[in-house]
C-alpha positions as a Markdown table, in Angstrom:
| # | Residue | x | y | z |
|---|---|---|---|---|
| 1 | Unk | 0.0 | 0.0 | 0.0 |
| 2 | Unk | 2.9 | 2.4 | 0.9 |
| 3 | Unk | 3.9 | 2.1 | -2.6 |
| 4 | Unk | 1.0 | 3.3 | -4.1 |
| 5 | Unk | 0.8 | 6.4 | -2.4 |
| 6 | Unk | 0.6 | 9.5 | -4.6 |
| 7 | Unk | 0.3 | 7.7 | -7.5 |
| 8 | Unk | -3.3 | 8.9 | -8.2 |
| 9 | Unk | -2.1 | 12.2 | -8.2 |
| 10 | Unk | 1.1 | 11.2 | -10.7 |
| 11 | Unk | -2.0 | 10.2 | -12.7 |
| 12 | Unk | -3.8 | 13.2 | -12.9 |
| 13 | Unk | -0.8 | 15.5 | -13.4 |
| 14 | Unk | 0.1 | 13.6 | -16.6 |
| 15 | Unk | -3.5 | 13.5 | -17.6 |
| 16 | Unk | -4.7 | 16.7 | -16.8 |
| 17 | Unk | -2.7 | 19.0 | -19.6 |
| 18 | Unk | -3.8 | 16.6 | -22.2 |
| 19 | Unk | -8.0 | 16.8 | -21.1 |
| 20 | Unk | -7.4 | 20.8 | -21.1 |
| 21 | Unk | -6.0 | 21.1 | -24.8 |
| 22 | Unk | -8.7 | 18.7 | -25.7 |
| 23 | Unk | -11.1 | 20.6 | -24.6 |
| 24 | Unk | -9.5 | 23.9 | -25.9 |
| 25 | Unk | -9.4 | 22.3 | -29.0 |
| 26 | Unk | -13.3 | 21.2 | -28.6 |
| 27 | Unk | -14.1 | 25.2 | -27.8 |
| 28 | Unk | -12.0 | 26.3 | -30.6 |
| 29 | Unk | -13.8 | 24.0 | -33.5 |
| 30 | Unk | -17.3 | 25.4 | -31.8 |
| 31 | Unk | -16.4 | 29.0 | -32.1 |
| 32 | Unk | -15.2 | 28.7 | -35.6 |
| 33 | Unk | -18.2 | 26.5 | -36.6 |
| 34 | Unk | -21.0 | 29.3 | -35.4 |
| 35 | Unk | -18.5 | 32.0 | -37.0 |
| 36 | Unk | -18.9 | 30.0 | -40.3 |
| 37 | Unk | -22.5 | 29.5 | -39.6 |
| 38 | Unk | -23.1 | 33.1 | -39.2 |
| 39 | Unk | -20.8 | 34.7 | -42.1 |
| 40 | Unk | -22.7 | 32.3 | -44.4 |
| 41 | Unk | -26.0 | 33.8 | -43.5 |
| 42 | Unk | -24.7 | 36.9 | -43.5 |
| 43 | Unk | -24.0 | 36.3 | -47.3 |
| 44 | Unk | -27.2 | 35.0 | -47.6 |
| 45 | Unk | -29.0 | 38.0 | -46.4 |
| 46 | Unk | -26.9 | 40.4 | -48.4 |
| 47 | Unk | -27.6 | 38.5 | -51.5 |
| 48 | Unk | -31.2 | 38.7 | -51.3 |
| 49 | Unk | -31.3 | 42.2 | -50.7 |
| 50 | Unk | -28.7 | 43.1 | -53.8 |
| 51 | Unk | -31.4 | 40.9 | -55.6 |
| 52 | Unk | -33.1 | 42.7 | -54.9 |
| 53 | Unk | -32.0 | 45.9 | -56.1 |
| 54 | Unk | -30.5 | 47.4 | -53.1 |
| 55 | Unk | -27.6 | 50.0 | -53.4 |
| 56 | Unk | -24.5 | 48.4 | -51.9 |
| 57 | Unk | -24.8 | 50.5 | -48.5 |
| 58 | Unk | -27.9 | 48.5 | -47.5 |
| 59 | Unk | -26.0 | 45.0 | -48.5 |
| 60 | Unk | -23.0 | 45.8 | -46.6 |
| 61 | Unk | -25.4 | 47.0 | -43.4 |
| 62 | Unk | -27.3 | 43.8 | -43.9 |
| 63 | Unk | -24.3 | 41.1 | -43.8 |
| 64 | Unk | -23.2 | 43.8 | -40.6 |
| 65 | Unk | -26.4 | 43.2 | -39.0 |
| 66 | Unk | -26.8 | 39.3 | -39.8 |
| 67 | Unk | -22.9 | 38.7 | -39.7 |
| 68 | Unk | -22.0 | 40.9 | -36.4 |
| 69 | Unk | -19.3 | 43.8 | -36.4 |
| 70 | Unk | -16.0 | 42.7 | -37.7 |
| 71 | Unk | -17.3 | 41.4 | -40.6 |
| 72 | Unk | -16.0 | 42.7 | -44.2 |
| 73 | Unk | -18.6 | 42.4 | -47.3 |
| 74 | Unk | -17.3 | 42.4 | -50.5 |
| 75 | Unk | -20.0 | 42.6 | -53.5 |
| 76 | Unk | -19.7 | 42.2 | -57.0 |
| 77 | Unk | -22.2 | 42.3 | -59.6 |
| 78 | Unk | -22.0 | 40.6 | -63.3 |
| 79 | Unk | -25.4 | 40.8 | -65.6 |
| 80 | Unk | -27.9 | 39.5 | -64.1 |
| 81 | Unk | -26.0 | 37.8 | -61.0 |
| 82 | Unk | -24.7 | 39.6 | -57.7 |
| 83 | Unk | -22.0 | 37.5 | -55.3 |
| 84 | Unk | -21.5 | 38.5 | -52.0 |
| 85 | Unk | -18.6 | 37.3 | -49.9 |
| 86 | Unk | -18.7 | 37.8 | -46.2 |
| 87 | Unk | -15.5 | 37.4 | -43.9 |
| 88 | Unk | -14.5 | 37.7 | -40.6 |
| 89 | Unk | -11.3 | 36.9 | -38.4 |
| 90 | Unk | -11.7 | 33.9 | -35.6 |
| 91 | Unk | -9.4 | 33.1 | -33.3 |
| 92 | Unk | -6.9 | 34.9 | -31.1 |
| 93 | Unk | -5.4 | 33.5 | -27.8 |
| 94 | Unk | -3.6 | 30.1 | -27.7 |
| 95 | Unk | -4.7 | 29.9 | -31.3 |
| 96 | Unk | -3.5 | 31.9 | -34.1 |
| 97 | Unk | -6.1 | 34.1 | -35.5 |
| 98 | Unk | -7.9 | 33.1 | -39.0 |
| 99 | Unk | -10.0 | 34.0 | -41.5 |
| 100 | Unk | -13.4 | 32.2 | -42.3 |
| 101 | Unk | -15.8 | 33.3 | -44.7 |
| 102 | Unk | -19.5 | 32.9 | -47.1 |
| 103 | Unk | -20.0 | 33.2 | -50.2 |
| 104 | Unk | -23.5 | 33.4 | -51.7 |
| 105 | Unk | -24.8 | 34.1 | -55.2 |
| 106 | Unk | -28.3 | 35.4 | -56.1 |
| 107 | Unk | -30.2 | 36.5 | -59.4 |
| 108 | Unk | -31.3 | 40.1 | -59.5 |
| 109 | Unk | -34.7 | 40.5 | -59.8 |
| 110 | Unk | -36.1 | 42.3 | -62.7 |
């Protein structure tokens, strides 16, 4: 028995560093997933409203207000198509930061 002693906490200091990168890594793939949820919606919603003949203002304040500040809208427009592409930067602390983005493409409505 005397032998044993402390070994449970050996255990846990070898264990312990490896359960709290896995579960940094778990938080990191859950914030980029909802970033890369909400960019492509943001898109989404900018589309439609250059469909639907919005001036470029509106789209960018519409992938703002569906994407969240930070965001950056680029829109371009050829015939009768307009493609928006929303990005935003993720990350930061033990992680590098990086860039995740949505791209949707709409017909403009005549």
């Amino acid at each position: 028995m005397r032998r044993e002693r402390g070994s449970v906490t050996a255990e846990l200091a070898v264990a312990l560093p490896v359960v709290v990168v896995l579960l940094l890594g778990v938080l990191a793939l859950t914030v980029t997933s909802v970033a890369r949820l909400q960019v492509a919606d943001a898109a989404r919603s900018a589309a439609r409203s250059a469909a639907l003949g919005e001036p470029d203002a509106v789209v960018r304040a519409s992938a703002v207000r569906v994407g969240g500040p930070g965001v950056s809208v680029r829109v371009s427009r050829a015939g009768e198509w307009v493609d928006v592409t929303v990005s935003r930067s993720v990350g930061g602390g033990p992680f590098a930061p990086f860039v995740v983005d949505g791209t949707a493409t709409a017909w403009v409505e005549p």
